[in-house]
SEDREN-599843 format. One line per 3 residues: their letters; for each residue x, y, z of N, C-alpha, C. Coordinates in Angstrom, 2 decimals, padded with zeros to 5 digits, always signed. Atoms other than C-alpha are relative to their C-alpha. Layout:
<rs>
a> X Y Z X Y Z X Y Z  ...
</rs>
This chain:
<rs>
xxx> -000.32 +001.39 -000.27 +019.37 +010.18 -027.45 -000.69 -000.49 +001.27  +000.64 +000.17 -001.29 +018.02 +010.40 -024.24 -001.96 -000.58 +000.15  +001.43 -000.03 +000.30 +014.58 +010.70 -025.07 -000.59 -001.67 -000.95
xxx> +000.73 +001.61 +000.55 +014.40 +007.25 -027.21 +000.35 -001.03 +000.88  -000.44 +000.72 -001.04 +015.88 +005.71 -024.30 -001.10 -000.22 +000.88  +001.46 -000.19 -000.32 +012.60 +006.79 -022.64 -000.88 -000.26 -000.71
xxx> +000.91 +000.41 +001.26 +010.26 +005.82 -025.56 +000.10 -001.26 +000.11  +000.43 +001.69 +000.39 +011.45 +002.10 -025.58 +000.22 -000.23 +001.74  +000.47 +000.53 -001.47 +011.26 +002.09 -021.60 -001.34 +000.15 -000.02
xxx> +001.35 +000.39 +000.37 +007.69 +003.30 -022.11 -000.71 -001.33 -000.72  +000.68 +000.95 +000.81 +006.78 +000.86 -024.86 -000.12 -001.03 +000.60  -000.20 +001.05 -000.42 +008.35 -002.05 -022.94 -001.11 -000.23 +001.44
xxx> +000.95 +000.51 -000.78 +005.75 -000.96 -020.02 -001.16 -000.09 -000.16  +001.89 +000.33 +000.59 +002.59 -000.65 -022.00 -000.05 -001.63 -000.73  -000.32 +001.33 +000.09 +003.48 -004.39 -023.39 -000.17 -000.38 +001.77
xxx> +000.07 +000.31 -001.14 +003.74 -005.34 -019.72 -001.19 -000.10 +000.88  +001.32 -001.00 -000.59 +000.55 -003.34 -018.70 -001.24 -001.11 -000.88  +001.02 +000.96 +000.99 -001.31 -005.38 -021.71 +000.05 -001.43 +000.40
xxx> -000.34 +001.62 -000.08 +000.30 -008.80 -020.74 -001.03 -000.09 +001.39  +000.62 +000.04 -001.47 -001.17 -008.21 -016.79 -001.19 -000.28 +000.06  +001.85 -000.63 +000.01 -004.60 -006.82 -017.98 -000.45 -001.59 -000.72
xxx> +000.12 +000.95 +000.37 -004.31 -010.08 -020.32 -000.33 -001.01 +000.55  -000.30 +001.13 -000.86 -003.46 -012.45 -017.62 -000.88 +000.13 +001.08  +001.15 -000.52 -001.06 -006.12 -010.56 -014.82 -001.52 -001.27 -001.27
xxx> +001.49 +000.02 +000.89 -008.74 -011.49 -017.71 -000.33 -001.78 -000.54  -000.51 +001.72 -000.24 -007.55 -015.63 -018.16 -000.48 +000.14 +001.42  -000.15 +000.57 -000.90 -007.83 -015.94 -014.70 -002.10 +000.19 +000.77
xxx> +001.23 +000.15 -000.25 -011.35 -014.40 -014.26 -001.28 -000.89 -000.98  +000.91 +001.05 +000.94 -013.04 -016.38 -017.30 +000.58 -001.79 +000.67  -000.31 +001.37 -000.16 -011.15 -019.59 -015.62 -000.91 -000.09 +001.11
xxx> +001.00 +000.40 -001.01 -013.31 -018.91 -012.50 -001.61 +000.16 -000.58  +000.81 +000.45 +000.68 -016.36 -018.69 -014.47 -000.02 -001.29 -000.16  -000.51 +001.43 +000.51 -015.29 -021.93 -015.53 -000.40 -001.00 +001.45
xxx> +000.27 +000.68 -000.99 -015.17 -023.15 -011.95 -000.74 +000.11 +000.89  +001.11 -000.43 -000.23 -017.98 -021.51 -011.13 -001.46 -001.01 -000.41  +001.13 +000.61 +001.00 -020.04 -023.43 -013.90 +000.53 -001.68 +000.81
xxx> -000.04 +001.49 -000.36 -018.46 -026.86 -012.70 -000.23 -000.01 +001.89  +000.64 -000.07 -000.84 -019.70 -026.10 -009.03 -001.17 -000.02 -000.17  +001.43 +000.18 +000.70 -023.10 -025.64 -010.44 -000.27 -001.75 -000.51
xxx> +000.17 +001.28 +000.31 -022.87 -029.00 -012.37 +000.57 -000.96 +000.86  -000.25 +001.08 -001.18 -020.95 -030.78 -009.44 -001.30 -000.29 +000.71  +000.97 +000.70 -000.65 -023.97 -030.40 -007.20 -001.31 -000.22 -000.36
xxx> +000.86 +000.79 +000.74 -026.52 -031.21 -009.85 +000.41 -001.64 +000.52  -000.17 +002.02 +000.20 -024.85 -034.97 -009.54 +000.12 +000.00 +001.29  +000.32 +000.40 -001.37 -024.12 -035.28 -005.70 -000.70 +001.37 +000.65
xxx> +000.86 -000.26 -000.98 -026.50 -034.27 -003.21 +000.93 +000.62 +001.56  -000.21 -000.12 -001.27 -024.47 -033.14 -000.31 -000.88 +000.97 +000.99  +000.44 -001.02 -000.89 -026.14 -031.55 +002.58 +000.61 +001.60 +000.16
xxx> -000.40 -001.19 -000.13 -024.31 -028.42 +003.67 +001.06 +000.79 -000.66  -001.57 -000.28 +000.74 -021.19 -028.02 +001.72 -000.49 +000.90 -001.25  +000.72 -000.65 +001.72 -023.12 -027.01 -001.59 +000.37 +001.65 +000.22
xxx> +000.12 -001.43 -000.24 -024.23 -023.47 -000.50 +001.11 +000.81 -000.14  -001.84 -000.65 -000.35 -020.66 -022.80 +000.77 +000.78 +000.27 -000.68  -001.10 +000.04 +001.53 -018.98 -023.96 -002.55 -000.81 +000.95 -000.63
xxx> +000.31 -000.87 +001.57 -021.23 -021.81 -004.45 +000.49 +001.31 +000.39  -000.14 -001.06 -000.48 -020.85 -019.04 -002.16 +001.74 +000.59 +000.05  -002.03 -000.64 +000.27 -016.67 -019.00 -002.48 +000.10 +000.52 -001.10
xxx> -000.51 -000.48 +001.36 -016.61 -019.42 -005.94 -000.61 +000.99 -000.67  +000.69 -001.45 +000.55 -019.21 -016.61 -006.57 +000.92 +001.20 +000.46  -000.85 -001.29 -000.34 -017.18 -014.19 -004.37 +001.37 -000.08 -000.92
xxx> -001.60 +000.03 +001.02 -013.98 -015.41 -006.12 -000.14 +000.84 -001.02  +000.44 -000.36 +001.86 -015.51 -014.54 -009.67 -000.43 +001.54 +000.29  +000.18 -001.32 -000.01 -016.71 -011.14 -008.01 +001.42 +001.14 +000.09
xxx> -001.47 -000.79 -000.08 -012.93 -010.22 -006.70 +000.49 +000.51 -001.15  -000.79 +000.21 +001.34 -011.37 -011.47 -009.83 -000.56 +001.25 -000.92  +000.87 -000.77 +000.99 -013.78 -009.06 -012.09 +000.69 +001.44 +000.83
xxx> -000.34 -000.93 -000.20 -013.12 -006.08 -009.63 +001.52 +000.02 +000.05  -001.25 -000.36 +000.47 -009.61 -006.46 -009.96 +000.39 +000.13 -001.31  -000.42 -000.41 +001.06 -009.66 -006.44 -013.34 -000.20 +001.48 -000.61
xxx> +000.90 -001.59 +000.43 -011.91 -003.39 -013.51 +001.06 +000.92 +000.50  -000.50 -000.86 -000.95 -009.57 -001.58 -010.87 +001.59 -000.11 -001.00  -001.48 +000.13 +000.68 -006.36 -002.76 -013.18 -000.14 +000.74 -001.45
xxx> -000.15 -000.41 +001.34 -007.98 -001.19 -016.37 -000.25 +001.59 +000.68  -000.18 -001.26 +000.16 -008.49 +002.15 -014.72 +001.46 -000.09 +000.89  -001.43 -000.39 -000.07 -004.91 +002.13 -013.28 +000.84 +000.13 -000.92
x> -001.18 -000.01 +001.65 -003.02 +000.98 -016.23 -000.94 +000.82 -001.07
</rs>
């Protein structure tokens, strides 16, 4: 009895483990996303110095995001 008690605590954390890895993996295709509309923002305005900067966040962002996902699929 004991032992299926343990079986559906497992199950309930590999569901959990899938939902995370799920939700890591939404969040790095959304910075893609805002990656691509930094790109097309400063196609249309011209600003002087700001550009570089914005590209340069949202690239590191999109690099984090990716290594945390990588680092969450060899943990889980």
């Amino acid at each position: 009895m004991n032992l299926q008690i343990i079986n559906q605590i497992l199950e309930s954390f590999v569901v959990l483990k899938i939902g995370l890895l799920v939700l890591i993996g939404f969040h790095t295709v959304f910075l893609f996303v805002v990656y691509t509309q930094v790109n097309s923002m400063d196609k249309v305005i011209r600003e002087g110095s700001a550009s570089p900067v914005l590209k340069l966040i949202s690239l590191f962002a999109i690099i984090v995001s990716a290594s945390l996902f990588l680092v969450a699929v060899v943990i889980l």
